[in-house]
N, C-alpha and C positions, 0 to 999 in steps of 0.2 A: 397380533401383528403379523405381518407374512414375512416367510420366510425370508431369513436375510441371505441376500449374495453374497459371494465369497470375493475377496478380492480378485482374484484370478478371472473369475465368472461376469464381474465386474467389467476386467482391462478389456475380455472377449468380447463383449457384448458390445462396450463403446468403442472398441478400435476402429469402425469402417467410419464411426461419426469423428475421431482423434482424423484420422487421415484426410476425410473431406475440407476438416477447418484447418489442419496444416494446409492443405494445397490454397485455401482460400487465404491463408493467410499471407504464403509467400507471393500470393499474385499481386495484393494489394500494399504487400508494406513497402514503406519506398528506404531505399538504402541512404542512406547519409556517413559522413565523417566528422567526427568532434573535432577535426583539428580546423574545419570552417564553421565554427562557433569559437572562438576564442579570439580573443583579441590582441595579438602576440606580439604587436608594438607595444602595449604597454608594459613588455615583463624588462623586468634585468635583473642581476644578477643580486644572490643574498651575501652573508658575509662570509660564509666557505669560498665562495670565490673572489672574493673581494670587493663583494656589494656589499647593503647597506641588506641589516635583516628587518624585520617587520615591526613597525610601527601602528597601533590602533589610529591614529590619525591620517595614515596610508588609505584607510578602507571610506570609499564611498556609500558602504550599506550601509540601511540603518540598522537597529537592535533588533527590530523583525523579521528585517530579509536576512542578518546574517542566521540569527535564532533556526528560521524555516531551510536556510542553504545547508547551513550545517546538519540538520535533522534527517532531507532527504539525500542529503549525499551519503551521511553514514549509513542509512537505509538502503541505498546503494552498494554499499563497499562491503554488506555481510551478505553479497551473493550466495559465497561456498555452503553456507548456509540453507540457503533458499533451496538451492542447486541441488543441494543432498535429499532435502525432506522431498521434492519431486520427484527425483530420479528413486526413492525408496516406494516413494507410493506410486510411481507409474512403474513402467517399462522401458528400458533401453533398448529393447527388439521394436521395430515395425514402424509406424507413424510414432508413438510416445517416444522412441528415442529419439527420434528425428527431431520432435517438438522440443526436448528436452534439454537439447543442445543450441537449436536454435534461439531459443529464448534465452536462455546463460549468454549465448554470446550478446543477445541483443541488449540487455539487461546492464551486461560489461560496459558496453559505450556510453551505458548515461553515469556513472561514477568516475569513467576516463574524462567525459567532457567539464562535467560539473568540478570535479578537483583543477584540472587544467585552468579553466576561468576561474577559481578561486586564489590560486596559486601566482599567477599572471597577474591579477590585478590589484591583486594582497587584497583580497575581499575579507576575508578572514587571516587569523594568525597559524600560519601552515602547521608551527613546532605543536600547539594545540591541538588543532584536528588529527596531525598525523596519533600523536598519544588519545586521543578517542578512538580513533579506528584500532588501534592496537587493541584497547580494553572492549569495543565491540565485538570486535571478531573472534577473540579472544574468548568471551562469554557465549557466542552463537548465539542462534536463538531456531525456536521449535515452534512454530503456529496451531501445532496440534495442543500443546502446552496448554493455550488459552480456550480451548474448549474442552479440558480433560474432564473436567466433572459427570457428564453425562457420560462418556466414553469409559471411563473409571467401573460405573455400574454395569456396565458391559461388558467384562473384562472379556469374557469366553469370543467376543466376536472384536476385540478392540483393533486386533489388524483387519481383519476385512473391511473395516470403516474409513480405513485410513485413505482410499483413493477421493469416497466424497467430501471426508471433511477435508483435502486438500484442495481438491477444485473450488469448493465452498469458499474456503475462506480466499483462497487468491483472488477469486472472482472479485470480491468484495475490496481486497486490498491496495489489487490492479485500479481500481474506479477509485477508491480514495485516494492513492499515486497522484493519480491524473490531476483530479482538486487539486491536491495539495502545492504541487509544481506548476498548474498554470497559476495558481492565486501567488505562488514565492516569485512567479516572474512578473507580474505588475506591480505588486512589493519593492523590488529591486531598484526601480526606476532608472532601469536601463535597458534600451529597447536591443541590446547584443545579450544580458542573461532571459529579458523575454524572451525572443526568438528561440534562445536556444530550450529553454524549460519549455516552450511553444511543443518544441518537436519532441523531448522527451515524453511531455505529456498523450502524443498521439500516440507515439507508439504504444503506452500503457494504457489505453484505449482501446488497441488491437490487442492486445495481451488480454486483458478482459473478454471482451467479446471470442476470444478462443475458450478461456476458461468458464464463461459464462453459459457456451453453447452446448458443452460437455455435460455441466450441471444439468443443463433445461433438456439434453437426454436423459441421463440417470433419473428426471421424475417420471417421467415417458417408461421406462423399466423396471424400477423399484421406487416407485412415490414414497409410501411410507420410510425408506430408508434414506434417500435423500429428503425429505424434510429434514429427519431428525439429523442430522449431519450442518441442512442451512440451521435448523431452529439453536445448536451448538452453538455455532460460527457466531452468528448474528446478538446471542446472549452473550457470551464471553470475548467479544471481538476487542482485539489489540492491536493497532500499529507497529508494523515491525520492529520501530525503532524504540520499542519496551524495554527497558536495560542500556540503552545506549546512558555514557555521562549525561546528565543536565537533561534527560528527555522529558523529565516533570518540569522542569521550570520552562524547556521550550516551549513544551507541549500546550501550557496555558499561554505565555505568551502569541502562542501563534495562533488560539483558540480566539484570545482576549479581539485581536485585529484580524479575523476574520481570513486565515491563510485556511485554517482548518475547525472545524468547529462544531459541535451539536447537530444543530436546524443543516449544515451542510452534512453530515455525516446519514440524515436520518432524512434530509429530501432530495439528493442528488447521489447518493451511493446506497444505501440499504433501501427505500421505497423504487425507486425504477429499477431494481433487478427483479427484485419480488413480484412489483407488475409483468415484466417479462415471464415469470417464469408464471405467471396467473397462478400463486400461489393458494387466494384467496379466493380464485374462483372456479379450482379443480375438483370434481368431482369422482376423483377416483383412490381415494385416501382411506385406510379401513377405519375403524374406529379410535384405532391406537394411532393413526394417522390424525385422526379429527384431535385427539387430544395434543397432539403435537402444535397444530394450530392454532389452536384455543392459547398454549401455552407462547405461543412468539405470538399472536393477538394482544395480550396480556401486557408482554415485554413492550408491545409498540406502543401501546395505550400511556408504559409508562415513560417508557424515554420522550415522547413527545413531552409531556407534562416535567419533566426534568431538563427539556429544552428550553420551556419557556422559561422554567427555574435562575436556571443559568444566564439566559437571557436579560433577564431584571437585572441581576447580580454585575453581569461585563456593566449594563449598560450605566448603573451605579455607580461601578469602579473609575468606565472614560469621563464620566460627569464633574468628578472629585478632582480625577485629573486635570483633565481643562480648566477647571477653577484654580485649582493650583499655578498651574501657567499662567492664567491673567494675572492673579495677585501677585506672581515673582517679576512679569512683566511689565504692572505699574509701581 
C-alpha cells in the first residue's frame, strides 16, 4: 500500500481545493429564513400560558410523516455533535474553518425551522420530542464510530485517517439527508412542510457536493487511502439518528413507505457518488488498492441482493395490510 498521509499533509494538500468549494459554495447558496416557512396563524398558546396543551387529535400528520419529521429533526438537533467530529478532523485556520462554521450555522436553520413547524401546528407532541432531544444529545454520536473496524486494525495511523473517513461518510449522509426530507415533505401532505423540507433538502445537496468534491480530491492524492476510508463508510454506514429513542422502529416504518429505504439508499446516495468519483473505473490504485475494490465490489453485489430481499418482504407486509383494511372495512 503507499504510503499513508498524515493528517496535517492531508488538510495541506486539499486546502486550495477546501477554499475553491467554499467560495463556490457561498456564491451559489441562496440565504433564506425559517420563520417564512412556518405557518404561525396556526399556533396558540399551550397550558403554561393558559392554552390548551397537546392533543394527538391536534396533529394532521400521519404515523409516517410524524415517524420521518421526528427522525430528521432530531438528526438535526445533535449538530454539537456533527460540529465537533468536523471541526477535530478539519481545521479551524483557513477555508476549513471558514467551512466549518458556515455549515453549523447553516445546518442550525433546518432544526430551528423543522421544530418551529412542528410546534406551531402541534404536528407532533412537543413534551415528547423536547425528552428525545434531551436523551439524543445527551448520548452524542461519532460517524467515525460506525466504520471503526477497519480503522481499529490500523491503529498506528487511526488519526490521520480521520479527515477522509469524515468527508466520506458526510458526503454520503449529506445525499441521504436530502432523500430523506424531500420524500418526509410529500409524506406530510402539506404543501407549507413540503416547501419547506423542499429547501432544507437543497441545501444538503450543497453540503454534499462540498463534501463530495473534497473526497473526489483526496483520490486524485492518495487513491489508495481514500478508498479504503469510502470502502469503511460505505460498509458500516449509519444514519445519524442511530441511538436516537424509537430510531428502529422509525427507521423501518419509514423504510416500509418508502421516505427512506434499501434500493433508495443503494441507487440514489451510494451508486451516483461512486460514479462521480469513477471509482470502478480508476486506474491508479496499487494492488492493496485493487483489493479494497474488490472488497466494496463484493459489499454491492450483496446489498443489491438484500435489496431485493427486503423488497419481497415490505411488499408482503403492505399486502397483508391492505387485506386487513378491506376485511375491517366490509
Amino acid at each position: 500500500m503507499a504510503r499513508l498521509l498524515t493528517q496535517l499533509e492531508l488538510l495541506k494538500e486539499l486546502e486550495p481545493v477546501a477554499e475553491e468549494n467554499v467560495n463556490r459554495h457561498l456564491k451559489i447558496a441562496k440565504d433564506w429564513n425559517p420563520h417564512d416557512y412556518v405557518p404561525w396563524d396556526e399556533g396558540r398558546n399551550f397550558a403554561a400560558l393558559g392554552g390548551v396543551d397537546y392533543d394527538p387529535e391536534q396533529s394532521e400528520l400521519s404515523d409516517v410523516a410524524k415517524a420521518a419529521m421526528i427522525t430528521n429533526l432530531l438528526t438535526e438537533d445533535n449538530l454539537p455533535s456533527y460540529h465537533r467530529v468536523i471541526a477535530d478532523n478539519f481545521s479551524m485556520d483557513s477555508a476549513w474553518g471558514h467551512w466549518v462554521g458556515r455549515w453549523t450555522a447553516e445546518e442550525n436553520r433546518h432544526g430551528i425551522v423543522m421544530r418551529d413547524y412542528l410546534v406551531v401546528t402541534r404536528g407532533v407532541d412537543p413534551v415528547a420530542l423536547e425528552e428525545a432531544r434531551m436523551i439524543h444529545m445527551t448520548n452524542g454520536y461519532d460517524p467515525m464510530l460506525a466504520a471503526a473496524g477497519r480503522v481499529d486494525e490500523l491503529e498506528e495511523h487511526a488519526d490521520d485517517l480521520g479527515l477522509l473517513h469524515s468527508v466520506a461518510y458526510v458526503t454520503f449522509q449529506e445525499l441521504a439527508t436530502r432523500v430523506s426530507h424531500r420524500n418526509t415533505g410529500k409524506a406530510c401532505n402539506d404543501p407549507v412542510a413540503d416547501k419547506m423540507l423542499q429547501r432544507i433538502a437543497a441545501d444538503e445537496n450543497l453540503h454534499m457536493i462540498f463534501y463530495r468534491n473534497i473526497c473526489g480530491a483526496g483520490f486524485d492524492i492518495a487513491p489508495d487511502q481514500t478508498l479504503r476510508a469510502v470502502t469503511d463508510i460505505v460498509t458500516n454506514f449509519q444514519m445519524p439518528g442511530a441511538g436516537m429513542p424509537n430510531f428502529r422502529r422509525h427507521g423501518v416504518l419509514m423504510a416500509k413507505h418508502g421516505i427512506y429505504d434499501l434500493r433508495q439508499h443503494l441507487e440514489e446516495v451510494v451508486m451516483p457518488v461512486l460514479r462521480k468519483w469513477k471509482v470502478f473505473e480508476r486506474d491508479d490504485f496499487t494492488s492493496e488498492g485493487e483489493k479494497t475494490r474488490e472488497e466494496l465490489a463484493a459489499f454491492l453485489e450483496q446489498l443489491e441482493k438484500d435489496t431485493i430481499r427486503f423488497e419481497e418482504m415490505r411488499d408482503r407486509s403492505l399486502a397483508r395490510e391492505a387485506k386487513k383494511r378491506e376485511q375491517q372495512a366490509s
